[in-house]
Backbone bond lengths (Angstrom), bond angles and torsions (degrees), N, CA, C in turn:
res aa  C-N    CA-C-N  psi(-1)  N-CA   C-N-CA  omega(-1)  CA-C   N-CA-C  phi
1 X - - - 1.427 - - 1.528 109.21 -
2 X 1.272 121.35 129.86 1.418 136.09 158.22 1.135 129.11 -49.57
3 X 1.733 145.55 115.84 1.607 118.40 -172.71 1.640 72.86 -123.83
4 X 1.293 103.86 164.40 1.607 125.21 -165.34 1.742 97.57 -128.69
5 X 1.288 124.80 110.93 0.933 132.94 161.23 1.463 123.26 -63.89
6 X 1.196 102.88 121.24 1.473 106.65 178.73 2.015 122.47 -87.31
7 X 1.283 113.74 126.91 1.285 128.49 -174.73 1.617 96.49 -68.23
8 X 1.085 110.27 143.43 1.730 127.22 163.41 1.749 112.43 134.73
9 X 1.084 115.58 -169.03 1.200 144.90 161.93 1.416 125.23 -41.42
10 X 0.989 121.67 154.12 1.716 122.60 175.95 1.684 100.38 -117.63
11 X 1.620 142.14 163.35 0.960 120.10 161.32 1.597 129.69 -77.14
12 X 1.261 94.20 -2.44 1.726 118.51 -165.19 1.667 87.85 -81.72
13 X 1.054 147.42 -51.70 1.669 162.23 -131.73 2.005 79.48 -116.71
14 X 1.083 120.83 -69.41 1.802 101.55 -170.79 1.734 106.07 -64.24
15 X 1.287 135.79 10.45 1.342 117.09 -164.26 1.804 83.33 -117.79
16 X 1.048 112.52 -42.95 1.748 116.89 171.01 1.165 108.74 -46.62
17 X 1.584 131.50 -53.19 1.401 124.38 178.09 1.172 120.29 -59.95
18 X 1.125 116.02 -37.25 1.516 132.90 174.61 1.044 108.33 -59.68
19 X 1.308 149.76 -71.64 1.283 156.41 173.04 1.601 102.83 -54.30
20 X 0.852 149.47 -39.67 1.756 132.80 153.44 1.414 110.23 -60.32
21 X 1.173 145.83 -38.43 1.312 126.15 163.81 1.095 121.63 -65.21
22 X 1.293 134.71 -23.44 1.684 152.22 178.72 1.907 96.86 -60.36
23 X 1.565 90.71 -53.16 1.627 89.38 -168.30 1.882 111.17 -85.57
24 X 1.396 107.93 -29.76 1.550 103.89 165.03 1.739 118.98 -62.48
25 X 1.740 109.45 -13.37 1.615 101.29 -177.79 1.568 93.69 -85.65
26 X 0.994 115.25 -45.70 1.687 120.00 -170.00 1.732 107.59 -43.18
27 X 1.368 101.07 -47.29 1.473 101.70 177.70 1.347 106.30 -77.04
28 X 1.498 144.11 -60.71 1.679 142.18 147.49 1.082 123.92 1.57
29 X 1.310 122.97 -59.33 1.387 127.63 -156.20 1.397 111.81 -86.84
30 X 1.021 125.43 -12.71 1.749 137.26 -168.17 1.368 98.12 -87.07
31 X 1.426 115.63 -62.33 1.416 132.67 -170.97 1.640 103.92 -58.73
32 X 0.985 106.68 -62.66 1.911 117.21 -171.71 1.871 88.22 -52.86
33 X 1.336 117.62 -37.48 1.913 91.39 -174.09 0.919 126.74 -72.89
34 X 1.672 111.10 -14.25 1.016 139.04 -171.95 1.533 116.48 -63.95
35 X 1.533 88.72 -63.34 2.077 109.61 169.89 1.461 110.82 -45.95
36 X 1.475 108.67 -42.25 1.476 117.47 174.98 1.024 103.57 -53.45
37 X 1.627 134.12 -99.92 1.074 137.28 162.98 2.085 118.52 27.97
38 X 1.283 85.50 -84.60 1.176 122.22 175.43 1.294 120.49 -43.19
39 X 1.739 114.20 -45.00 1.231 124.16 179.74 1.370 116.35 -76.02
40 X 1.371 123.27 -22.06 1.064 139.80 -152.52 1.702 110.51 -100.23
41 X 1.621 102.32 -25.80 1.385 124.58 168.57 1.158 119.37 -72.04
42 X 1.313 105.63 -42.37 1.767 131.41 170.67 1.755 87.72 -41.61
43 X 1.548 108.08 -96.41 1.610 129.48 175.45 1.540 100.47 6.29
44 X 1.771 103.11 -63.55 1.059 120.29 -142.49 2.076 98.21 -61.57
45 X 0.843 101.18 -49.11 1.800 127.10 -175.99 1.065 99.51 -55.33
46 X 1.764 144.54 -56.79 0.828 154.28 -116.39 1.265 105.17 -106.05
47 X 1.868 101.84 -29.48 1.388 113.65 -179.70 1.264 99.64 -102.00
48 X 0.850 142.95 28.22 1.891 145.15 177.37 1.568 95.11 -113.25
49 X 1.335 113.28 -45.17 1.672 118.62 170.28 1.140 112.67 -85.57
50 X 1.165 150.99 9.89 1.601 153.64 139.42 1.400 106.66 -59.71
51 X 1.854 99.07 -55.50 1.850 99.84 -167.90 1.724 105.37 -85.39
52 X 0.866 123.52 20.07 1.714 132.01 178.54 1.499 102.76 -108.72
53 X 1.161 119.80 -36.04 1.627 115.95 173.82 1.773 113.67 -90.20
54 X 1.268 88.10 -42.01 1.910 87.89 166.21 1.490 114.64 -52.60
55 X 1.607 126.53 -50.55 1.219 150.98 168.58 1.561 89.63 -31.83
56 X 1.241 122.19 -104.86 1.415 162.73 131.19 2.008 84.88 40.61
57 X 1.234 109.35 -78.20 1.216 129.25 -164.08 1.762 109.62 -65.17
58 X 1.218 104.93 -41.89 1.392 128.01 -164.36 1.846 103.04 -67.75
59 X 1.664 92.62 -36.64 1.797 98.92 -170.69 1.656 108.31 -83.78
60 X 1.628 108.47 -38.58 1.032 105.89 173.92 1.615 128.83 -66.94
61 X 1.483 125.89 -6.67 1.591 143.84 179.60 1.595 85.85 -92.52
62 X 0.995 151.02 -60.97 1.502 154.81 151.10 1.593 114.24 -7.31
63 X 1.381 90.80 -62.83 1.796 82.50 -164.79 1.763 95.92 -101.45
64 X 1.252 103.15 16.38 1.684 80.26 157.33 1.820 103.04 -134.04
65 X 1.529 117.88 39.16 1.396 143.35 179.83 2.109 69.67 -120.40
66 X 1.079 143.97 -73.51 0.891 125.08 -149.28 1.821 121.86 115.95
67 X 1.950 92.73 -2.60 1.380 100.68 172.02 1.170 129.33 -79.54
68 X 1.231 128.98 3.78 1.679 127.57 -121.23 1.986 88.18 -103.22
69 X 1.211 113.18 -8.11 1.434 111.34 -158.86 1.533 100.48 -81.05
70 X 1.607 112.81 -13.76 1.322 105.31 -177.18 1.013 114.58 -98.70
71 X 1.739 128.39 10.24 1.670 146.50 159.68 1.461 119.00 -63.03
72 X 1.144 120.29 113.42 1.822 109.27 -177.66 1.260 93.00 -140.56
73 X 1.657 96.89 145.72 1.379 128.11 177.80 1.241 121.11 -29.21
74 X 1.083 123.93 152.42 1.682 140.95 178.46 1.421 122.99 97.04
75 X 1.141 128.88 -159.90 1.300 144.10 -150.71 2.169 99.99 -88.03
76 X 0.616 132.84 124.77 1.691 146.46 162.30 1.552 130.44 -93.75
77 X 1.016 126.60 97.07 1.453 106.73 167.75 1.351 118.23 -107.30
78 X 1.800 104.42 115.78 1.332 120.28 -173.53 1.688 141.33 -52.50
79 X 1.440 75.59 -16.27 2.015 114.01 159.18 1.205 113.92 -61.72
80 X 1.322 107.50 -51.75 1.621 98.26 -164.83 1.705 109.60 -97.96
81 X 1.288 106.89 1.90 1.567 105.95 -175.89 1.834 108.48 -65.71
82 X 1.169 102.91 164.10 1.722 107.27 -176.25 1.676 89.44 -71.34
83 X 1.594 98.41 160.24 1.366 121.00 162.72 1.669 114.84 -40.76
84 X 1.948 100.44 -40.57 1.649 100.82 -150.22 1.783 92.57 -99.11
85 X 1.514 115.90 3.25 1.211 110.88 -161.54 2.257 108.54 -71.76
86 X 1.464 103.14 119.91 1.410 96.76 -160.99 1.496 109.58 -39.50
87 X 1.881 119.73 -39.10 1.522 115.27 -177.39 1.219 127.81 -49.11
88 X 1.635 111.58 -28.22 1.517 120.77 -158.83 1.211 110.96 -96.60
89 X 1.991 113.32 -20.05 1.141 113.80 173.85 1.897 100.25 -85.11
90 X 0.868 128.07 -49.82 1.632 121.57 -179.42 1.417 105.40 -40.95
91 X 1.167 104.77 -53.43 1.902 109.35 -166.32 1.432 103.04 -54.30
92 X 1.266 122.74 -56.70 1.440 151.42 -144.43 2.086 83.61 -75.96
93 X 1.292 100.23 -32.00 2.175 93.33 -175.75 1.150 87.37 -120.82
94 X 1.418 142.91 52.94 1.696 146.64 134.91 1.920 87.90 -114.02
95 X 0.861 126.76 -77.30 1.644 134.67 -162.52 1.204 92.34 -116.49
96 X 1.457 119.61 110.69 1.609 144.69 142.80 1.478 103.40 -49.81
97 X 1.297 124.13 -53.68 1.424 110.90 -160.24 1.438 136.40 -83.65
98 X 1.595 101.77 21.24 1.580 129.08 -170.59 1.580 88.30 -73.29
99 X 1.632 128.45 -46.03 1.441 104.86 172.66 1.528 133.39 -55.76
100 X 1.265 113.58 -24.31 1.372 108.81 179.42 1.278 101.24 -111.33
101 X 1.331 115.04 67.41 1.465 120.21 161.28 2.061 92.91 -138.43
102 X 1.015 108.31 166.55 2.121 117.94 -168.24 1.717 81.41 -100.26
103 X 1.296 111.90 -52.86 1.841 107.13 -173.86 1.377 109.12 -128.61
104 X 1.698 110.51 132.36 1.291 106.88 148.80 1.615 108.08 -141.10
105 X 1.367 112.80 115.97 1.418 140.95 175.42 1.358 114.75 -72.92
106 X 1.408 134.15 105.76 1.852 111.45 147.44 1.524 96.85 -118.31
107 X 1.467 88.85 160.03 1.609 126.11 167.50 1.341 117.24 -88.06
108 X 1.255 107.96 104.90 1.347 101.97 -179.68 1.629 120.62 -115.21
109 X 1.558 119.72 122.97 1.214 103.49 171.34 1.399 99.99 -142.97
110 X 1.726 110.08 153.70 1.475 127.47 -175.13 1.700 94.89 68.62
111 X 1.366 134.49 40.61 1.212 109.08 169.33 1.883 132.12 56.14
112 X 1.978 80.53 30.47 1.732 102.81 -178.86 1.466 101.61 -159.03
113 X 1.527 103.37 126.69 1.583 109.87 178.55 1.344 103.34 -74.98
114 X 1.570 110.79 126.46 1.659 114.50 177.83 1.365 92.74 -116.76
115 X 1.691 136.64 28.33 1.716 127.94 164.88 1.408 93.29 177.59
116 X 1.668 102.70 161.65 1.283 125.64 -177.89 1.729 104.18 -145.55
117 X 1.282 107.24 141.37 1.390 94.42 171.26 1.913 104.86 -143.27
118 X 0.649 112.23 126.70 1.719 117.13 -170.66 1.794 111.73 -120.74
119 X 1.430 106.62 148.79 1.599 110.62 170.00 1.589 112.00 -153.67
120 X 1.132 107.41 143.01 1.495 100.63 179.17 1.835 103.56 -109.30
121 X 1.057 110.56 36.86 1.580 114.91 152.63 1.497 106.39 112.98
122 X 1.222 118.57 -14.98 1.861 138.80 -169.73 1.415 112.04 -128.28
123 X 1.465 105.26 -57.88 1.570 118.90 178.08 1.400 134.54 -109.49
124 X 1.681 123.24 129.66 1.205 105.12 -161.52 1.629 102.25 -103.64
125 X 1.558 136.48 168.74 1.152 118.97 139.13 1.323 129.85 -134.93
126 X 1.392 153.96 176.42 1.199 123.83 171.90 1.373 120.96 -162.81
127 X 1.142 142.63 131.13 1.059 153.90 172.39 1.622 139.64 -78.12
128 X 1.225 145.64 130.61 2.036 100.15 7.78 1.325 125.44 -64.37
129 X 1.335 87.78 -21.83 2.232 93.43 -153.26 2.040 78.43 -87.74
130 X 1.509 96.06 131.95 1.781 106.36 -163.49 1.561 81.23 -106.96
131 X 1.354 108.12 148.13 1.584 124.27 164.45 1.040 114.96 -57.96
132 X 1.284 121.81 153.65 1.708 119.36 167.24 1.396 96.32 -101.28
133 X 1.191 104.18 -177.50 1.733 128.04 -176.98 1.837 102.77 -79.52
134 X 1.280 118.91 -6.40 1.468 92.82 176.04 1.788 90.87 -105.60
135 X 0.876 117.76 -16.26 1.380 117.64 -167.08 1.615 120.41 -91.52
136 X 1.454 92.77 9.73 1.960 94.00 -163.72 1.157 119.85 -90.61
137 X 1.584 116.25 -8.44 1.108 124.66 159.24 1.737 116.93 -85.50
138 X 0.936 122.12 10.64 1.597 110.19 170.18 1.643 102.05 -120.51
139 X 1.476 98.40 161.77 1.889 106.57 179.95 1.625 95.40 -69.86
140 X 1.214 91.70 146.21 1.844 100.91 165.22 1.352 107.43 -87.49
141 X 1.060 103.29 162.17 1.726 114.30 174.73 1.238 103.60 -90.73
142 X 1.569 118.73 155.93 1.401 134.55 145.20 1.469 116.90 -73.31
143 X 1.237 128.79 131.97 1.489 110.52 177.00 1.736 106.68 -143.33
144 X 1.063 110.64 102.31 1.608 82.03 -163.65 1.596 97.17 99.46
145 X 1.515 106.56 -165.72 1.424 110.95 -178.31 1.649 108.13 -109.82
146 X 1.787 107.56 32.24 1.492 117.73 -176.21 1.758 110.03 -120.21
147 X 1.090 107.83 152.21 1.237 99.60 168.33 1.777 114.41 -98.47
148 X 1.679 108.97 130.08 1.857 78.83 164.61 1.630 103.30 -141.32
149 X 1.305 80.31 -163.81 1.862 104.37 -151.43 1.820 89.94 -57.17
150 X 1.510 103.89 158.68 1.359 101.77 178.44 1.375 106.38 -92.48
151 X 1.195 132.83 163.82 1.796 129.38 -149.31 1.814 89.09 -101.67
C-alpha cells in the first residue's frame, strides 16, 4: 500500500512562529512609539523655526513698507491677531501652517523676533533653545526674551 505524504505545516512549527513574532513585537513596538514620539517633537521645533523666520521676515517687509512703528515689544500670539492685522497677514504668506497649529508665540523686541514657541495641542516646540523629547509635553517658559524647554 502507498501512503502519500502530505506537504505543509505541523501545529507544533505554526505555534513557534507565532510566539517569535509575539516576542519580536514586544521588543518593536516600544521603540517605534518612541521614534514617533520623537518625530513629532522634531515637527514640533521645526515649526517654531519656520514661524521665527516668517516672524523675522514678516517685520523686516514692515519696516521697510514703513509699518513697523505700529509693532511693540513683547510676546504675540499669531492666533489671536485680527485677520487685517499687517503681522498676521505677512506671517500667515511666509508659513501657511501657523493655522493648524493651537499656539504660535513670538517675542518680539526692537522690532526683531528673538523666540518662537509653537504647539499643536500635545506637543510643544520652540526656538532657538528646541525642546527635547522629555520636555515636549509641557509649555516652555519665557525667560528673558527666550523661550526654554520646560524642566
Amino acid at each position: 500500500m502507498k501512503t502519500r505524504k502530505l506537504k505543509g505545516f505541523t501545529l507544533v512549527e505554526l505555534i513557534v512562529v507565532i510566539a517569535i513574532i509575539g516576542v519580536l513585537a514586544a521588543i518593536l513596538v516600544p521603540s517605534m512609539l518612541g521614534y514617533v514620539k520623537k518625530s513629532k517633537v522634531s515637527a514640533m521645533n521645526s515649526n517654531a523655526k519656520n514661524l521665527f523666520d516668517a516672524c523675522n521676515t514678516a517685520l523686516v517687509e514692515l519696516d521697510t513698507e514703513g509699518k513697523a512703528s505700529s509693532i511693540t515689544d513683547g510676546v504675540k500670539d499669531i492666533k489671536t491677531l485680527g485677520a487685517t492685522d499687517d503681522l498676521k497677514k505677512k506671517v500667515v504668506a511666509y508659513f501657511e501652517a501657523v493655522d493648524s497649529l493651537s499656539v504660535a508665540n513670538v517675542s518680539i523686541v526692537s522690532k526683531t523676533a528673538k523666540s518662537t514657541m509653537v504647539s499643536d495641542g500635545t506637543y510643544y516646540g520652540c526656538f532657538p533653545t528646541s525642546n527635547t523629547q522629555e520636555s515636549a509635553t509641557k509649555t516652555p517658559t519665557l525667560s528673558g526674551n527666550v523661550y526654554t524647554p520646560a524642566p
